[in-house]
N, C-alpha and C positions, 0 to 999 in steps of 0.2 A: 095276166095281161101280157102281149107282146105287141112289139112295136115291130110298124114294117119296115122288113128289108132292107137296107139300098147299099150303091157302091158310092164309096166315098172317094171325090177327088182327091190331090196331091194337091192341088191348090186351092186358094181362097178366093172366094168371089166377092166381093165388095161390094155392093151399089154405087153406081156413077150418080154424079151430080144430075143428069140428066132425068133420071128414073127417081128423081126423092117428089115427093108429094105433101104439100103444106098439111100437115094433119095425119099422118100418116105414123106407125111407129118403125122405128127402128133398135138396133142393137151395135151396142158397140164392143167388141173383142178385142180386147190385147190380152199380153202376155206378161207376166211378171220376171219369165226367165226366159232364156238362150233355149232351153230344151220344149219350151212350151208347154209344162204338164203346169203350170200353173197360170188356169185364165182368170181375167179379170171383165166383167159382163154388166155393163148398163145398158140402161133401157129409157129411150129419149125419143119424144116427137121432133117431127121437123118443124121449124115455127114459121121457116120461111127465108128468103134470099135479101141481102141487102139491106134489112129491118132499119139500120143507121145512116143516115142522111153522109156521115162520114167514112162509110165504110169503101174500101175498093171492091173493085164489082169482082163478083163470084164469092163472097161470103154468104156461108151457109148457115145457118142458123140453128140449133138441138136445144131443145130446152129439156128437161127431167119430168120426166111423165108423172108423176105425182101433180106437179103444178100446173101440169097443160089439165089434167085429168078435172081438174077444179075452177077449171076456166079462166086461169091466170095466163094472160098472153104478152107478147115484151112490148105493146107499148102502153097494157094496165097495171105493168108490175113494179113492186118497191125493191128496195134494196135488200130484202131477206126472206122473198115469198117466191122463187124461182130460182135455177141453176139455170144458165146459157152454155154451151159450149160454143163459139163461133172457127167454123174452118172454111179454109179454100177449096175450087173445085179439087183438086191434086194433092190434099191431105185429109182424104177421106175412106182411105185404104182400111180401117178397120170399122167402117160402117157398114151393117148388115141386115138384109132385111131376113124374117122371122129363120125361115129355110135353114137357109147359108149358115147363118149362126149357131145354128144347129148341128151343121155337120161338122161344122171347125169345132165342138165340142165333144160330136161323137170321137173325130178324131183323137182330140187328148186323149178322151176317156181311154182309147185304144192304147196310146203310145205311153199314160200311166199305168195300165197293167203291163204292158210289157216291159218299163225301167222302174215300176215299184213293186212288182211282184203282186 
């Protein structure tokens, strides 16, 4: 098996607030260190904007794909049958859709054979 090609940026592409889609899945990347050869990778639908009557506007809403997958949504779910993440438009810098996430992984991949041999 090989996989195709491509050039990898230098940067990371995110999804803007703009582009998330109620149902939709995404990914979320960070990092556990400074060097970045250690990522950390969940996988979260979007549930939706504002979900809470108390929320400020531009809350985003991710719930853990296991429970959206079972048609657990936040306003049928109990207190231990969903994870939420809730973020603002402007802290969403390690949300990623399928692609993107992809290539910030290839990249580790790259810069761990080069600092672990």
């Amino acid at each position: 098996m090989r996989f195709e090609a491509r050039e990898l940026k230098s940067y990371a592409e995110p999804v803007t607030a703009s582009q998330l889609r109620e149902g939709e899945i995404y990914f979320s990347v960070q990092f556990a260190d400074e060097s970045m050869l250690i990522p950390i990778v969940g996988t979260w639908a979007f549930a939706g904007r504002n979900l809470d009557p108390e929320d400020e506007a531009g809350s985003l809403y991710f719930q853990d794909v296991e429970s959206y997958r079972q048609g657990v949504r936040y306003d049928s779910r109990t207190s231990d049958d969903a994870s939420f993440q809730v973020q603002t438009d402007g802290s969403i810098k390690h949300i990623f859709e399928y692609e993107r996430a992809l290539e910030l992984l290839m990249a580790c991949s790259l810069r761990r054979k080069k600092n672990l041999g």
